[in-house]
N, C-alpha and C positions, 0 to 999 in steps of 0.2 A: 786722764791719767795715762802714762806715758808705759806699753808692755813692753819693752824691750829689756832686757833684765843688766846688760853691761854698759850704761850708758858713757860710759867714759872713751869707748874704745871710740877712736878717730873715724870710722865708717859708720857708727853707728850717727855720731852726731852732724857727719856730714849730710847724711840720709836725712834725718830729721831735721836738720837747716831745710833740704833742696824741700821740702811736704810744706815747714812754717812758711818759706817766703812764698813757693806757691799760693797756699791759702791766701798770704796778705795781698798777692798781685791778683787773686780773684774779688778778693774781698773791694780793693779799689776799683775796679773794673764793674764790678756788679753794683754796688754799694747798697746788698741784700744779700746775708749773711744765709737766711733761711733758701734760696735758690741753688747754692752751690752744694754740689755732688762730690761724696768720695771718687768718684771716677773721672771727676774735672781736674780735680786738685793731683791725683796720682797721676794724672795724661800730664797738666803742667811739671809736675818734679822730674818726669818721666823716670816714674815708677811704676810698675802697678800694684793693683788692687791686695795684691797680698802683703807685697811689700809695707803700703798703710796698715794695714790689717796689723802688722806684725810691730808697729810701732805703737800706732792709736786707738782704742778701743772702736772709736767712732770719729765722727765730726765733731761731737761735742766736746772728746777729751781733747782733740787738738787745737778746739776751741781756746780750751781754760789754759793749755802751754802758750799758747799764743797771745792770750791777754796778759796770762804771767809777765812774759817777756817782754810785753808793748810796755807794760808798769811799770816794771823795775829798770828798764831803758830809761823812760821818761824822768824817774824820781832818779837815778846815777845823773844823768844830763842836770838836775835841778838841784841838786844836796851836794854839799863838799863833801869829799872824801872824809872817812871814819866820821860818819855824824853822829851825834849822840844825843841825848833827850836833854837837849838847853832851849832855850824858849826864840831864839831865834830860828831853832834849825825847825824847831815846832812849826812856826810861822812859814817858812819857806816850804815844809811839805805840806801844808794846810794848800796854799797857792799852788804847786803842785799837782795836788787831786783835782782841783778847780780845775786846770786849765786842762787834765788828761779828761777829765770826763765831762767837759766841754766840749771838745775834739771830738771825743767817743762818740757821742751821739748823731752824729752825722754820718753813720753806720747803722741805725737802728730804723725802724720802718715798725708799723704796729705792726704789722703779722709778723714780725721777728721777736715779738715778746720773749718765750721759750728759749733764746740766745741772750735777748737782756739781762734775765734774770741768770743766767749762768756766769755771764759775764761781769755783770754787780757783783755776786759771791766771792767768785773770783779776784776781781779788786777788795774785796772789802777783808778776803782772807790774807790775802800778803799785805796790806795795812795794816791790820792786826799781828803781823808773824813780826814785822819790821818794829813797832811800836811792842812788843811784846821782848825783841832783843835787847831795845835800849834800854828798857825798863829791868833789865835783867844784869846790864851793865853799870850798874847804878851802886857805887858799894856804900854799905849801911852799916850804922852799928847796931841796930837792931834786924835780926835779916826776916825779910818777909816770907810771909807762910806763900808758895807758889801760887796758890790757889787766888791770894789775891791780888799777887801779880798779873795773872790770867787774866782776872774778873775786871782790874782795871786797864787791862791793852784791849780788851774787847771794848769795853764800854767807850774809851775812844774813841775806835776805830768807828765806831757806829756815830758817833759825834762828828766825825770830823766827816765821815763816808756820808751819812744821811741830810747834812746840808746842802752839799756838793753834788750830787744827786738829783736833789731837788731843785737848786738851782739851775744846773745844766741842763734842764729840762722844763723848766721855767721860762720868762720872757728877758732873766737877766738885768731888769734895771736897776737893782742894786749891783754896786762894781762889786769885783772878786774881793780886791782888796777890801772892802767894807763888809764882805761875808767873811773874808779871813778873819779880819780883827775882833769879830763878834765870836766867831768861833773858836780861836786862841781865849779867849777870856775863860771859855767855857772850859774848854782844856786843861788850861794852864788850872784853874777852880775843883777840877777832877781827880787830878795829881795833886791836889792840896795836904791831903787825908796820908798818902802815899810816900813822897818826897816836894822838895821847894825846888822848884826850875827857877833857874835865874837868865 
């Protein structure tokens, strides 16, 4: 989580740029997330120690800005603009998550567990926020109780997050596209109860 309390102001997010791409130019360089130091990362932004301090709680929470951001990069580059819960745009982020945490994992190292699992949350929370708006953008003549609005962006999010997961960390011989479409079915089957995706 990010302490800096005005995040809008242009020095603040310059500062927290020069920290994120450090981290990621350590990150590539190491490709062991668990070895890098707050006093690596703050020597690279050339900042110091307080300076981080005064943004990041830790390494961890600059962790979770910095997976935020690789996310929602990846899924802007992969979704048209103003996307909305239609069954194509479904399919296109399904592939999407496939291929981000495909990618991802070629970061991960078993004694990086502790980071894995931050970072899984992490994706799996802005999947859920993202499918949680569309589903909120959805106008109804019966309006839904929020609560099960909620209950069905999570259950989702874990549908679509726990195959992708598994596979990318798998041996991969079924293609993406063949875990998409099985997993769209599921989806699209989920939202049944909900609304009709077309």
């Amino acid at each position: 989580m990010s302490r800096v309390g005005n995040s809008s102001d242009p020095r603040v997010q310059r500062t927290r740029q020069l920290l994120l791409k450090a981290f990621m130019a350590l990150v590539q360089e190491k490709r062991n997330i668990h070895s890098i130091s707050i006093q690596e990362i703050a020597m690279r932004a050339t900042v110091n120690r307080a300076t981080f301090y005064a943004h990041f709680e830790d390494k961890y929470a600059l962790m979770a800005d910095w997976s935020r951001e690789k996310f929602q990069r990846a899924l802007t580059n992969k979704l048209p603009p103003s996307s909305s819960l239609q069954k194509e745009t479904l399919h296109l982020l399904i592939l999407a998550v496939f291929d981000f945490m495909a990618l991802s994992r070629r970061y991960y190292r078993p004694s990086n567990r502790q980071f894995e699992l931050l970072y899984e949350m992490t994706i799996q929370q802005e999947l859920y926020d993202l499918l949680l708006r569309w589903l909120q953008q959805i106008p109804s003549e019966i309006p839904l109780p929020e609560e099960t609005i909620e209950t069905t962006a999570q259950a989702l999010s874990w549908a679509i997050f726990g195959p992708a997961t598994r596979w990318s960390g798998g041996d991969q011989s079924i293609s993406k596209e063949v875990m998409a479409h099985h997993v769209l079915a599921i989806v699209v089957a989920g939202l049944s109860p909900v609304v009709t995706v077309t």
